[in-house]
N, C-alpha and C positions, 0 to 999 in steps of 0.2 A: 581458546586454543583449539587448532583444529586441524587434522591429517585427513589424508587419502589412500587406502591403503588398498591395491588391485589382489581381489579373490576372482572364483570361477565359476558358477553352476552349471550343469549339465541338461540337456537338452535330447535328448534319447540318446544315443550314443556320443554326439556331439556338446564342445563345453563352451561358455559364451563369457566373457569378465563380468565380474561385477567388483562398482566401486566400493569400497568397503570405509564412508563416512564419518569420522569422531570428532564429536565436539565435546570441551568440559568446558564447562559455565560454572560461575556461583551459584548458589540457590539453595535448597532445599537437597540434600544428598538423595538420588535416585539413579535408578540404570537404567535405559529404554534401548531398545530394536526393535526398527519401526524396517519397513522396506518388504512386507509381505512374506515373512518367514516363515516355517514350520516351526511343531515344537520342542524340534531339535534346537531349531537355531535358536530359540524365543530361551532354552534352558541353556545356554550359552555363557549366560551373564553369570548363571553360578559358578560354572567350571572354571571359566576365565577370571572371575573375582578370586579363586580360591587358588588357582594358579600361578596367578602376581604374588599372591602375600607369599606360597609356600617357596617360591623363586628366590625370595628374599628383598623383593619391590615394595615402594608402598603403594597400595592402593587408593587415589584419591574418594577423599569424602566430598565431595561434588557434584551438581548433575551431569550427568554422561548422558550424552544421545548419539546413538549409533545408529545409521543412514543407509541401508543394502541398497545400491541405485545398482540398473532403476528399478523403482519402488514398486511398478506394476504386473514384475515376475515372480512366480514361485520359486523361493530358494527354500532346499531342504536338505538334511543329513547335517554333521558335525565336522566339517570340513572350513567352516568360519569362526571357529574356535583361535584357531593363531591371526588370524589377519586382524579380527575383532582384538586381541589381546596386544598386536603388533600395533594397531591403530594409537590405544589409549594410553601405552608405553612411549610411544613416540608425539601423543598430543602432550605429554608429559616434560617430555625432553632428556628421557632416557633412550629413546634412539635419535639418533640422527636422523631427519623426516629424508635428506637429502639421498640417503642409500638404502631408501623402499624405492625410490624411483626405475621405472622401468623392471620390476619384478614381482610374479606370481608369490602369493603366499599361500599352502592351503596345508591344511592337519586338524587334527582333533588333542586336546591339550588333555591330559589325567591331572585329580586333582592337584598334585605336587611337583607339575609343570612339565611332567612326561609328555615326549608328542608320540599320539598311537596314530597307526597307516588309518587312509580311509580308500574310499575306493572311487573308480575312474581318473586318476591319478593319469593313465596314460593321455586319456581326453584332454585333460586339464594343460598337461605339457605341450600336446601339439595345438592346442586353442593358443597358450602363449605366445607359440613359435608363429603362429599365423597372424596376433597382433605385434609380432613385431619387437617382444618383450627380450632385453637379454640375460633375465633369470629367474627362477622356478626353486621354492623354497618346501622343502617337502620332509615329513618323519622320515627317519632313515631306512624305515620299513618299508617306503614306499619306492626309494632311490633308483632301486635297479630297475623296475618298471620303467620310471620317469627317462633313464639315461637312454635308451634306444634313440631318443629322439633328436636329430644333429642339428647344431646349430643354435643350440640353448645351452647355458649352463643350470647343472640341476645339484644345488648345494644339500647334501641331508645333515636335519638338525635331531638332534638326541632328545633336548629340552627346552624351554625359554629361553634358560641362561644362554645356551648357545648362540640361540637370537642374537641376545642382545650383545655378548663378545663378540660375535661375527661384522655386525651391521655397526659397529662401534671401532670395530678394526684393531680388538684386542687378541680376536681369536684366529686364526688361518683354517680354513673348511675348503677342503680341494675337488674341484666338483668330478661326479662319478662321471663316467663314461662307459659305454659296453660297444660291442663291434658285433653285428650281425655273425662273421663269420666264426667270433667264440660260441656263438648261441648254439649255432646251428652243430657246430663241435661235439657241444654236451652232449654226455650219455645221457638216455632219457630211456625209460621202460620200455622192454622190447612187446611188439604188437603180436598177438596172435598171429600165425602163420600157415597161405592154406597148404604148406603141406602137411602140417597134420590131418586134413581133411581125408579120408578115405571113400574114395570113387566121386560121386556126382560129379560127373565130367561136364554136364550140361549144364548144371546149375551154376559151377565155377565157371563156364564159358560166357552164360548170361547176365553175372555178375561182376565178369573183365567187362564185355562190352557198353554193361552201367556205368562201370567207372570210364572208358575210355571218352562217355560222349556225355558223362555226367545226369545220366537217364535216372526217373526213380522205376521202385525194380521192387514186383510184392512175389515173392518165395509162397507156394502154397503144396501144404505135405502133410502126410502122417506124423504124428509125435512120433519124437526120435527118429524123423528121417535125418534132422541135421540146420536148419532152417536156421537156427537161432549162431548156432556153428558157424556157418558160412559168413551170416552176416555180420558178425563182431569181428571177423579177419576181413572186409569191406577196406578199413581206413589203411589196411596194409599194402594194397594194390595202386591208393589215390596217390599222386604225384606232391612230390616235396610240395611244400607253403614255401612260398618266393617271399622277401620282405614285408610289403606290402600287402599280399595276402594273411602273414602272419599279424601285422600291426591292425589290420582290420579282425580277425579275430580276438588277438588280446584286450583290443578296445571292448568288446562287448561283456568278456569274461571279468573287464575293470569293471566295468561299469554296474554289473552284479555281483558285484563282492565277489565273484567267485577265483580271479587271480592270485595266487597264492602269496604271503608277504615276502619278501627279499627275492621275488622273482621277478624276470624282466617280460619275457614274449613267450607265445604259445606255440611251439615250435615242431607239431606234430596234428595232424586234421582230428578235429572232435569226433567224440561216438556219445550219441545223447539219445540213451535208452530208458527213457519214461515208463509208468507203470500203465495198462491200459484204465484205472481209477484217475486219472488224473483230467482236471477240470478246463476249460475250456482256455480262461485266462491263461492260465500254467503254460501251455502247450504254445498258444500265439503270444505273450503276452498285455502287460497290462498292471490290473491292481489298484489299490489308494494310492502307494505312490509305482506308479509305472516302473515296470520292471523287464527285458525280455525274457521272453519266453524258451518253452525248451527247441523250435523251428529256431528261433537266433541262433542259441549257446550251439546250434552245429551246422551255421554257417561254414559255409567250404568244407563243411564235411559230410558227415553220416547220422542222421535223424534215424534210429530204428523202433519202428512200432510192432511189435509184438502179440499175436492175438486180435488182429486189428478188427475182425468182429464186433470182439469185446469192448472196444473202444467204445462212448455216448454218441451219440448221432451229432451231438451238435459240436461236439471236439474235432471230430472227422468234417465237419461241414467246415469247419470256419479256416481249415487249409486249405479249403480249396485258391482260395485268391494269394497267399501268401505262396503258395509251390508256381504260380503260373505267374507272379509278377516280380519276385524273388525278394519282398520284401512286406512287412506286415506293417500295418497302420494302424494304428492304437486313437482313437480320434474320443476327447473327451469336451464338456461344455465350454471349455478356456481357450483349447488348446488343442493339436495333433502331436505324434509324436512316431516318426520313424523307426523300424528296425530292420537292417538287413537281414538275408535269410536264404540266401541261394545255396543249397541244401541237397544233398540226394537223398531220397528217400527210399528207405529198404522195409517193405512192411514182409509179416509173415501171419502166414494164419491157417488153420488147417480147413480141410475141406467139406468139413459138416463139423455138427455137436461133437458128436462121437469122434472122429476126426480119422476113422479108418475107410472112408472113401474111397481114394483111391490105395490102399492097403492089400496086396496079394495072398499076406497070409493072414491077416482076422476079416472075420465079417462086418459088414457096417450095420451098425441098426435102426439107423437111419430112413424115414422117406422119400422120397423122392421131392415131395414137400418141403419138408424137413432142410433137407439138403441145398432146394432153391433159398430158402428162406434164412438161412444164417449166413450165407454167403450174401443173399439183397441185403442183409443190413449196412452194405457198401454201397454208396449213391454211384449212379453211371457217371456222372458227371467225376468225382472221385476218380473211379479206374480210369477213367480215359487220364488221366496223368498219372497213370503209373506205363511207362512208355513198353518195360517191359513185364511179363505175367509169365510165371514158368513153373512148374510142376516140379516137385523134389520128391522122385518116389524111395521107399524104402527101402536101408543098403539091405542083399544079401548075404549069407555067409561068408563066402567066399572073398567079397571084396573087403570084409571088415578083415579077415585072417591073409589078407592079400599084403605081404613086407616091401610090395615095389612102393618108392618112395616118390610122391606126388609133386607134383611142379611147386616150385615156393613163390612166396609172393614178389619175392627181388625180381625173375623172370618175367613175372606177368606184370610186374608194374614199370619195365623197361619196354613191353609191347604201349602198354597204356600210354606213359612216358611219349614215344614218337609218334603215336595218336593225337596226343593231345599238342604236341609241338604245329602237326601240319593243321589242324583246328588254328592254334595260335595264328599260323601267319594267312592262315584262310581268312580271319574274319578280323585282324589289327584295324584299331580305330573305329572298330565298328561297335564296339560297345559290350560286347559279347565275349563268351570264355570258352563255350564248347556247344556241339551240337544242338543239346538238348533247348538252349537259347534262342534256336533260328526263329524270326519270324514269318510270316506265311509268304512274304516277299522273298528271305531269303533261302524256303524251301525251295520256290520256283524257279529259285536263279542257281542254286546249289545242288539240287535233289534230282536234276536233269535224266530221265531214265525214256529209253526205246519203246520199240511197241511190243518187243517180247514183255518186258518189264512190265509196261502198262497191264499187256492183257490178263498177265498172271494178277497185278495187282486189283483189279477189277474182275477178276472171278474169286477173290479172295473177301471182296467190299461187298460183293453179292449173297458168296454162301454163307459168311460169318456173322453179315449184318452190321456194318461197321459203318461210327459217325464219319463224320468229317474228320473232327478231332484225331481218332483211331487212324482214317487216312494220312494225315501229315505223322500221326508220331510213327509209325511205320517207315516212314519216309525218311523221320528221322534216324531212328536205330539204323536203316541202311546205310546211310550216309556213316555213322559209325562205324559198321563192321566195313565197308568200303576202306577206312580210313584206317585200320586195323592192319588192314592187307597188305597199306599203300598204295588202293588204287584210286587214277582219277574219275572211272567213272562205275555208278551204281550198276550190276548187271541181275539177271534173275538169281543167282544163286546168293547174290545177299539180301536181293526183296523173297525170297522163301527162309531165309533164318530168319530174318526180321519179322515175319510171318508165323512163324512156329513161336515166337514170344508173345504170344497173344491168345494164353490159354482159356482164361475166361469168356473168351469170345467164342468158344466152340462149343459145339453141342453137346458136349459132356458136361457141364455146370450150366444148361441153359433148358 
């Protein structure tokens, strides 16, 4: 006797079928999976044996061999738990082999035939929906995730029994559905908001023009100037997640467990504030079994590092190629493994040990040494992708006991908003989302600037000492604040703010 029953594994963010093999034979009673499994899958046979009997099935005393094709992939996690159990039920003749056909099976079975969620569930659905499959069989925990997805039906089952009612056509299971526009409806927790911010005029101005061209942006200040403040209200100014943007994010959050159960999409841009302890893996990822990292989990959104001094040299190293290609490669002896990652990055950190640098009212006790020396533990190659670098000095009295009520972030992400609209139809089909993307081709064709322009920008590359790199991101932020304005072309007064964002580069930290 022998069925074919379609499961999924994952492939970094992305899910691939796998056929899910059963044969019972005479012989000698035993259970084998064979197909290259983990020891999730390999512990399978217990779950799934104890599942059938407590379902009220009998379990054959016979050999079973179960077949994960094809056999030369790593399948891992507990997500072959119901297909394996659907397989052996139906080499059986308790389901009907005829109505596995043409659908996804995937869950994890408790011993008493409960099906618990597992995760990348959303993967799993649109892998189906791209072979073509017309249905998706999933724990009801996992349902609402699965339904975003059009054009499949995505049945949730409670337990076995369901299974087997269902696929038997005893039972009626009506498949979920969800509509973008209910998502996007929900109330969902409200974000910090900069009008709580009192004064830093500049640093909110430096921190719209990050989000308007999607620039990373390192904040550097006094303790309790605000740093940490300003940049957790970041995701409040970024522009709504469009479907597709949100599907691309929820994917990643499936895929590390981190989706919450009976939810469907991520419907609000990440803030993934890591500890500066955190290990190199962690950060791009990786792991035994690959996992992304904390640059993924705030894809399209807000990566904030914190202390970034603090950070290990080789944590800080190893972004450099995942901030500048927008996606991290995890590459191990079998196998590579993708993770998107296109990210703004908001570092903050203060300006020596002591951190009263540039502080008016304490002393620093710091040396001038001192002072070079905790700031170099950021590689130049580093800063130069951080597009913009802005000083956050310390409020005084006055503007802390100041009751005028500060611009909110609705305003400032309505300017952002039509920034990033005229970016849109700037660069459609061209592969790109926002400024900070341009290539060096598309500075030259985009970044068009005079000779007033020039020559300012070139007594700016002389006395500051700036790479190449420094020249285009320069080039870039202009083209931002140009875009902020509505204007078509770059003039001197946006290549000198673009210029004034580029603190580290000046003689005061040099």
């Amino acid at each position: 006797m022998l069925s074919k029953v379609t499961a999924c594994e994952l492939s970094g963010i992305d899910g691939y079928p796998v056929s899910v093999e059963t044969d019972i034979s005479n012989g000698i009673p035993a259970f084998d999976i064979v197909g290259l499994g983990d020891a999730a899958v390999r512990e399978a046979k217990e779950r799934v044996r104890a599942a059938i009997k407590n379902s009220g099935f009998e379990f054959p005393s016979r050999r079973i061999t179960i077949n994960l094709a094809p056999a030369d992939l790593k399948k891992e996690g507990t997500a072959y738990d119901l297909p394996i159990a659907a397989g052996i039920l139906s080499a059986m003749g308790v389901i009907r082999g005829e109505s596995l056909d043409g659908a996804m099976l995937c869950g994890e079975l408790s011993l008493d035939g409960t099906l618990r969620p597992v995760y990348g569930i959303l993967s799993k659905t649109i892998a189906a929906k791209e072979r073509k499959l017309e249905t998706i069989m999933v724990p009801s925990g996992n349902a609402c995730e699965a339904s975003v997805v059009k054009g499949i039906k995505v049945i949730p089952l409670k337990n076995l029994t369901e299974l087997v009612k269902y696929t038997n056509g005893l039972l009626e299971i009506s498949p979920i559905e969800t509509e973008w526009s209910c998502i996007q409806g929900e109330a969902i927790e409200d974000m910090p908001d900069f009008a709580d911010v009192k004064g830093q005029q500049y640093a909110k101005r430096a921190l719209e023009v990050a989000a308007a061209g999607g620039h990373n942006c390192m904040l550097i200040g006094s303790p309790g100037s605000g740093k940490t403040m300003l940049a957790r209200r970041m995701p409040s100014i970024l522009p709504d997640l469009t479907f597709d943007e949100a599907l691309e994010v929820s994917k990643i959050h499936s895929v590390a467990g981190l989706l919450p159960p009976d939810s469907s999409l991520i419907t609000k841009r990440p803030f993934r504030a890591p500890h500066h302890t955190i290990s190199a893996p962690s950060l791009i990822g990786g792991g035994r079994i690959p996992r992304p990292g904390e640059v993924s989990l705030a894809h399209l959104g807000v990566l904030f590092l914190d202390e970034l001094p603090e950070f290990t040299k080789n944590a800080l190293e190893v972004l450099r190629q995942p901030l500048e290609d927008g996606f991290a490669l995890i590459s191990r002896v079998n196998s590579s493994i993708t993770y998107p990652c296109r990210t703004t990055l908001i570092a903050a950190a203060n300006p020596c040990r002591c951190g009263f640098y540039l502080d008016d009212t304490r002393e620093c006790t710091c040396s001038h040494s001192e002072i070079r020396g905790y700031l170099g533990k950021i590689s130049g190659p580093l800063l130069d992708r951080l597009d913009i670098q802005v000083e956050v000095p310390t409020l005084k009295y006055d503007e802390l006991d100041n009751d005028t009520k500060a611009e909110p972030s609705d305003t400032i992400r309505q300017r952002v908003n039509a920034a990033r609209k005229i970016q849109h139809e700037r660069y459609f089909g061209k592969g790109i989302y926002c400024n900070a993307q341009m290539t060096s081709a598309m500075i030259r064709k985009y970044c068009n600037i005079g000779r007033t322009e020039s020559a300012l920008l070139r007594e700016a590359f002389s006395k500051l000492g700036l790479t190449a790199r420094s020249h285009n991101r320069i080039l870039k932020v202009a083209r931002t604040i140009a875009d902020l304005e509505g204007a078509e072309i770059i003039n001197d007064i946006h290549i000198s703010e673009a210029i004034q964002y580029r603190a580290l580069d000046r003689s005061l930290f040099r």
